[in-house]
C-alpha positions in Angstrom: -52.3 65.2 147.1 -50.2 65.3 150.2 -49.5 68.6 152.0 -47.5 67.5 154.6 -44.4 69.0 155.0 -41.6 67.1 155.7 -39.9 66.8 159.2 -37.1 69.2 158.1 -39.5 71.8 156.9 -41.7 71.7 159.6 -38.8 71.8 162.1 -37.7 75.0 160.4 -41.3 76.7 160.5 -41.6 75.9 163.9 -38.4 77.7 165.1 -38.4 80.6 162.5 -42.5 81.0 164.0 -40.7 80.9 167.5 -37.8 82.9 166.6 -39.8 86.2 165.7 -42.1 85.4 168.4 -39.3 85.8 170.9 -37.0 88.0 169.0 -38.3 90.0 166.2 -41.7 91.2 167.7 -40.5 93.0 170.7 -38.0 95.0 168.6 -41.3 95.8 165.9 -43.0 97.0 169.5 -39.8 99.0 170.4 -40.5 102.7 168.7 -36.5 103.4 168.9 -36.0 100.4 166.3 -37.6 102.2 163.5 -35.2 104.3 161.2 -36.7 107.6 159.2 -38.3 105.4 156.3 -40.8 103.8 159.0 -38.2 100.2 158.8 -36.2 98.6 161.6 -32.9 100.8 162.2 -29.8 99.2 161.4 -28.4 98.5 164.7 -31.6 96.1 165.8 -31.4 94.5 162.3 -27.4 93.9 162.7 -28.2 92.1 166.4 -31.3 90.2 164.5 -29.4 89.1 161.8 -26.5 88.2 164.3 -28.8 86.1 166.0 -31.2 84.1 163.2 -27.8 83.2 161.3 -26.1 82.0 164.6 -29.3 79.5 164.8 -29.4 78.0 161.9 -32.3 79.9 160.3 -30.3 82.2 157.7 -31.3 82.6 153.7 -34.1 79.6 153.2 -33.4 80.6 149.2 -29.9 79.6 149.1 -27.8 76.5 148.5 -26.1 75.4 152.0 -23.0 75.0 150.2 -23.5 79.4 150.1 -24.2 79.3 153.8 -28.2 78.8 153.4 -30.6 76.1 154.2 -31.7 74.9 150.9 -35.0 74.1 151.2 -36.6 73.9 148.0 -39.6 76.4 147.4 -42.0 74.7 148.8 -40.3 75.0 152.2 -39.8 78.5 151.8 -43.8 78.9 151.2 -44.0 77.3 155.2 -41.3 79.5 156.5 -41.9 82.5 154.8 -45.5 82.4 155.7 -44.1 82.0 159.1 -41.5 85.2 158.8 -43.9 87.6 157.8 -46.1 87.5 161.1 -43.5 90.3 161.6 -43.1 93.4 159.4 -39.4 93.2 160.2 -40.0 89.1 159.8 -38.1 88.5 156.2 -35.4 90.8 156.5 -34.0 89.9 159.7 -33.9 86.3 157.6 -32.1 87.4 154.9 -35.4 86.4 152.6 -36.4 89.7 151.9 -37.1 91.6 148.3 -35.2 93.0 146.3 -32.2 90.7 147.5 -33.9 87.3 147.9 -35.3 87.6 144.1 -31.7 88.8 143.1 -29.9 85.8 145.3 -32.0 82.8 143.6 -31.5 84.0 140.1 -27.6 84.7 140.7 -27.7 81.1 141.8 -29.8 79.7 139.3 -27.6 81.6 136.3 -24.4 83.2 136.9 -21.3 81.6 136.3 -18.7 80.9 139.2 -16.5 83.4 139.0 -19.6 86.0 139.4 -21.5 84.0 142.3 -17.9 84.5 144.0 -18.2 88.0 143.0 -21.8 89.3 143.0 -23.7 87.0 145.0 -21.5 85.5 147.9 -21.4 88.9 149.9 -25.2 89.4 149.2 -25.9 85.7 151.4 -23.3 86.6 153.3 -25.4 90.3 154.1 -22.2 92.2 153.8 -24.2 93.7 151.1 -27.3 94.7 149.7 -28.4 94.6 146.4 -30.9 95.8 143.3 -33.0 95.0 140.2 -32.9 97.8 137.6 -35.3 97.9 135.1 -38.5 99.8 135.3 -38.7 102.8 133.1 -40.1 106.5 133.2 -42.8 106.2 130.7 -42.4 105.8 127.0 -39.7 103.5 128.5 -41.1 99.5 130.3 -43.1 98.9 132.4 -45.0 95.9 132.9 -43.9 95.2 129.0 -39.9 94.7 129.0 -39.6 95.3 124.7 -40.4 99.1 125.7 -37.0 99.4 127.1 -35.3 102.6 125.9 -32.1 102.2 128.2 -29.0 101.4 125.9 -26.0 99.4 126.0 -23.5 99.7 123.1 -20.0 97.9 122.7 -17.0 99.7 122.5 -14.1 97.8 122.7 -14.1 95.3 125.9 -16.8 97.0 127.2 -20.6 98.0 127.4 -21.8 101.8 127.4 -24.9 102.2 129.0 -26.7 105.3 129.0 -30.8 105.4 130.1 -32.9 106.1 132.9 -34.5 104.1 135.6 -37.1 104.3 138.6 -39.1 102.8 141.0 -35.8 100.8 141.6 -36.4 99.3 144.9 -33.4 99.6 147.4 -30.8 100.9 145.5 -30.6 103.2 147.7 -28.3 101.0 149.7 -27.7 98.7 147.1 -24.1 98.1 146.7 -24.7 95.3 143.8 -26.8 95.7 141.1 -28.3 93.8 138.1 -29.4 96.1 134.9 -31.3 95.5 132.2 -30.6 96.9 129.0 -31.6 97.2 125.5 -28.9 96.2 122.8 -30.4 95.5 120.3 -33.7 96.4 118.7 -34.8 92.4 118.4 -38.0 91.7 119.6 -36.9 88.3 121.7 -33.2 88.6 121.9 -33.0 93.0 122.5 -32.2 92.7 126.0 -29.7 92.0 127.8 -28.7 92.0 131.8 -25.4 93.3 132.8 -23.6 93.4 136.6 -22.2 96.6 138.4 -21.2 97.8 141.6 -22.6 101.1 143.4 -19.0 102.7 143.0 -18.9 102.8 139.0 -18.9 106.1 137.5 -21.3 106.8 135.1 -24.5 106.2 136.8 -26.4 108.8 139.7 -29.4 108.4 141.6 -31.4 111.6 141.2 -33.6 111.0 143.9 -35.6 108.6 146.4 -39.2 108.9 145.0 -41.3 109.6 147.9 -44.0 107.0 148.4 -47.4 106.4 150.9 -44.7 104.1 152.6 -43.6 102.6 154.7 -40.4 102.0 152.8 -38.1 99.1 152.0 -34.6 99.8 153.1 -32.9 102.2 150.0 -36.6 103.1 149.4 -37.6 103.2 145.5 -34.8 105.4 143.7 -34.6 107.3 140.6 -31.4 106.6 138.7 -29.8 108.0 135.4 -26.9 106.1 133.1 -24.2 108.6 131.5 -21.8 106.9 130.1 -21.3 103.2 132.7 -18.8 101.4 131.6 -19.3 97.3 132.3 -16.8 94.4 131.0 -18.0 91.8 128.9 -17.2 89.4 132.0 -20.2 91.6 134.0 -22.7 90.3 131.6 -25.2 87.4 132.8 -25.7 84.7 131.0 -25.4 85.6 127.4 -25.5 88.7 125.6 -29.5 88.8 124.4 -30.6 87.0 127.1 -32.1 90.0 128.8 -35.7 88.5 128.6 -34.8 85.3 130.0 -33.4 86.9 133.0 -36.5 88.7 133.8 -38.7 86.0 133.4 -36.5 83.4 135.3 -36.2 86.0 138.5 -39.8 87.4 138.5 -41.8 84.2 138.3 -40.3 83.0 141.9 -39.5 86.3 143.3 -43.2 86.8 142.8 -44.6 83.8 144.5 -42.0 84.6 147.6 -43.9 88.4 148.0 -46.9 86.0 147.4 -45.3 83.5 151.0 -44.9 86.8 153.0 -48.0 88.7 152.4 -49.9 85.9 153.5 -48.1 86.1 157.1 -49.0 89.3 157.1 -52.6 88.9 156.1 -52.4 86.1 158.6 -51.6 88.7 161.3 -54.1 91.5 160.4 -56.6 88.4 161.3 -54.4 88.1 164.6 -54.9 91.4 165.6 -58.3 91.8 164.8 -59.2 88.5 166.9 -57.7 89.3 170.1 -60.0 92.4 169.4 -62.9 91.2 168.8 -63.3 88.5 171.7 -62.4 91.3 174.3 -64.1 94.4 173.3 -68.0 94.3 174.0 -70.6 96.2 172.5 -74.5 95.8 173.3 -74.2 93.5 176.1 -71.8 90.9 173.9 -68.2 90.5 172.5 -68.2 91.7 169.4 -66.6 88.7 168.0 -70.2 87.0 169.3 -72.0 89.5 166.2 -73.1 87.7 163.4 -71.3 90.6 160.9 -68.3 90.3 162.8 -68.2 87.0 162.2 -68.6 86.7 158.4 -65.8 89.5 158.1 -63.5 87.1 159.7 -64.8 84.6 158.0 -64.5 85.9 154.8 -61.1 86.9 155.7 -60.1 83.7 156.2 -61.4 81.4 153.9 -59.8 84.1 151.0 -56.1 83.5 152.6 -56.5 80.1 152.8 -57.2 80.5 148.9 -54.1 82.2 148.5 -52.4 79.9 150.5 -52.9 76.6 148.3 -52.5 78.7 145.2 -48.9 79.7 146.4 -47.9 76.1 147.5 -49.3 74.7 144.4 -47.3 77.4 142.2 -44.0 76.8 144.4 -44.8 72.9 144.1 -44.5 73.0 140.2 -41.8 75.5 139.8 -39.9 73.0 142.3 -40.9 70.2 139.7 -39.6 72.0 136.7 -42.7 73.5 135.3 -42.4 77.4 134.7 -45.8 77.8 136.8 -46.6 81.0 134.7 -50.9 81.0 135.4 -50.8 79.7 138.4 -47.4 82.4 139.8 -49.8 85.1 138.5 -53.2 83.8 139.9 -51.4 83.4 143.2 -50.2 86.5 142.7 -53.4 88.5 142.1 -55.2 86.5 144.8 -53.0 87.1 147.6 -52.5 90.8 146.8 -56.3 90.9 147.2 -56.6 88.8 150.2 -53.6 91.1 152.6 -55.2 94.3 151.6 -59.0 93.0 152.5 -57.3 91.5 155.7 -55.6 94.9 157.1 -58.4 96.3 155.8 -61.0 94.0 157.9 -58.9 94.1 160.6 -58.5 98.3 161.0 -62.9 98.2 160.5 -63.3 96.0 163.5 -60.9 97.9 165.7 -62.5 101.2 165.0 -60.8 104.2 166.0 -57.6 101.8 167.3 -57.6 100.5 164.1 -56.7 103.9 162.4 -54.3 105.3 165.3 -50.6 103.9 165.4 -51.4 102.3 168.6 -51.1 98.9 166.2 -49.3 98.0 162.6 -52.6 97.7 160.7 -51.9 101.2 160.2 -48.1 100.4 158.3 -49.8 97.5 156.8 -52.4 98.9 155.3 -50.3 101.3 153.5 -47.6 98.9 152.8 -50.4 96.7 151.4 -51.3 98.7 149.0 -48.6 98.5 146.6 -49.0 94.5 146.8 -51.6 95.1 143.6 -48.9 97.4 141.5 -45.3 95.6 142.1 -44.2 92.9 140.3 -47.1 93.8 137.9 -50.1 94.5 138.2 -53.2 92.8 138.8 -54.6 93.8 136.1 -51.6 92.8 134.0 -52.0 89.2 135.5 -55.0 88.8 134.6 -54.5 89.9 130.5 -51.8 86.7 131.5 -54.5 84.7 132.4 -57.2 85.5 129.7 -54.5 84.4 127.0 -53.9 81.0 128.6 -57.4 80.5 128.8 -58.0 81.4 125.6 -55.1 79.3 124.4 -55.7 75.9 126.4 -59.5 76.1 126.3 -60.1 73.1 129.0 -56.7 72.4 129.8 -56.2 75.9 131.4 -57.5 73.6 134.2 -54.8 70.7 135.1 -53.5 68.4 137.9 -49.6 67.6 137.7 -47.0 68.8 136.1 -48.6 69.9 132.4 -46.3 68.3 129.4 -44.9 70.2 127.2 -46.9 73.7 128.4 -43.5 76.1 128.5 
């Protein structure tokens, strides 16, 4: 097993690691760049943006024919590792959720006309844009067949009519993919339909206050009355509702998976420089034995999560739908960034808690890591049936024949 990167790759990690060295982390230490929701303010992301597109270091996800870089998943592990160092990192990239999940699987499955249409300007970052599906309970959650939200033909067009929330940034979202129920089939019920912010027919009720900080549009509550969308705004086929969410959740999962562990990387960071300057008792602290098996610990756990990501974003890269090891890498890594910030804040004490750092909007921004995307526990019922399916071959090297 070889985990070199390739020249290219490692070219890229080494200027996007540079790049919000020199660029992005002075604007995360400026207290003016923050807007309300605890995120970089506009103007500062604008001059970011301006700046990491102008370099060549613009949407890793995406096809350079679309004005990306197209460098494969694996690539994207390196560089997204790389981005999140920063908490404004990703964004300032154009590699951040919701829109980088939404880019690859308007890529991977829309036709022509609506890549032209629906994904261009999102590359482009004219726009921004959002997944709609989770439901207020009795509707889905974790388990898409509980979907109550309805689409019904009339004529040329769909009717939808439901309600939605937790939908992450449609509070700026000017593009948006839905998922809807329109049928009451078990594997072919759903289906995924294409609208813009200025329909009629739709309203968000509210933006669901959260233990933040918030993505930009924050987590929205929205209600369907009566949207109208054309048969040419469906994606893929009508039905194919299912396959949509499985083919943009698997990869947008592992890429939260890339950026966490930058994150949890910097937690680490921070608690370092701590550590081997602060004395107590006569000594550094990073000289006490506890000290170091917290950092230890730390460590060796997002190192763990590291070759669990790359080996998930190797196989989806070699055509395997990398289902065990998306949500293993998944639980892991969600684990490992929370333990981090949360190693980190203990060894700086008082600091630790104050604002004087960002272990104090990573920790709370590391706690949803566990519940988006599904949750752990969620994962895990994943894993148990694959054990309990394969028996010894839930453990293989390769690609595995004939597995999805």
């Amino acid at each position: 097993m070889d985990f070199t990167l390739s020249p290219e790759v490692e070219d890229y990690r080494r200027r996007v690691r540079a790049f919000v060295a020199d660029h992005v982390m002075p604007v995360e230490r400026d207290s003016a760049a923050y807007d309300e929701h605890e995120n970089i303010a506009d103007g500062p992301l604008r001059a970011l943006r301006a700046r990491a597109r102008a370099e060549g270091l613009w949407c890793f996800q995406m096809p350079r024919e679309r004005g990306g870089q197209g460098i494969g998943l694996v690539g994207m592990a390196a560089c997204y590792e790389e981005m999140g160092r920063s908490i404004f990192g990703p964004v300032s990239f154009n590699c951040m959720a919701p829109d980088d999940g939404n880019m690859m699987l308007l890529n991977r499955v829309a036709t022509e006309k609506q890549k032209q249409r629906w994904l261009q300007p999102i590359v482009d970052g004219k726009v921004r844009s959002a997944f709609v599906m989770t439901e207020p309970h009795p509707g889905s959650g974790s388990d898409p067949s509980m979907m109550l939200t309805r689409a019904e033909r009339r004529g040329s067009k769909w009717v939808i009519n439901g309600h939605k929330w937790f939908i992450t940034g449609a509070g700026a979202a000017q593009h948006f993919i839905l998922i809807a129920r329109t049928s009451d089939d078990a594997r072919s019920g759903l289906t995924a339909f294409l609208f813009d912010r200025d329909q009629k027919g739709w309203e968000i009720l509210r933006r669901i206050p959260i233990m933040g900080p918030e993505e930009h549009g924050g987590h929205c509550e929205l209600r369907f009355d009566g949207l109208e969308v054309d048969d040419e705004n469906v994606l893929m086929k009508v039905g194919d509702g299912l396959r949509v969410t499985q083919i943009r959740l698997g990869p947008a999962r592992l890429t939260h998976c890339m950026r966490w562990l930058g994150m949890a990387k910097r937690a680490l960071e921070i608690a370092s420089g701590y550590v081997g300057e602060r004395r107590s008792f006569g000594t550094a602290l990073a000289e006490h034995e506890g000290v170091q098996w917290m950092l230890g610990e730390a460590a060796m756990q997002i190192e763990v999560g590291r070759l669990m990501t790359m080996k998930a974003a190797w196989l989806l890269e070699n055509g395997d739908l990398a289902r065990k090891e998306v949500s293993m890498a998944k639980v892991q890594v969600a684990d490992i960034l929370h333990k981090s910030v949360d190693t980190a804040i203990q060894l700086l004490g008082a600091k630790g808690y104050s604002k004087d750092t960002p272990l104090d909007w990573m920790y709370r921004y590391a706690r949803q890591a566990r519940l988006v995307d599904g949750a752990s526990e969620v994962h895990k019922m994943v894993l148990s049936r694959f054990l309990l399916k394969e028996g010894q071959d839930f453990w293989q090297w390769g690609v595995p024949a004939r597995r999805n």
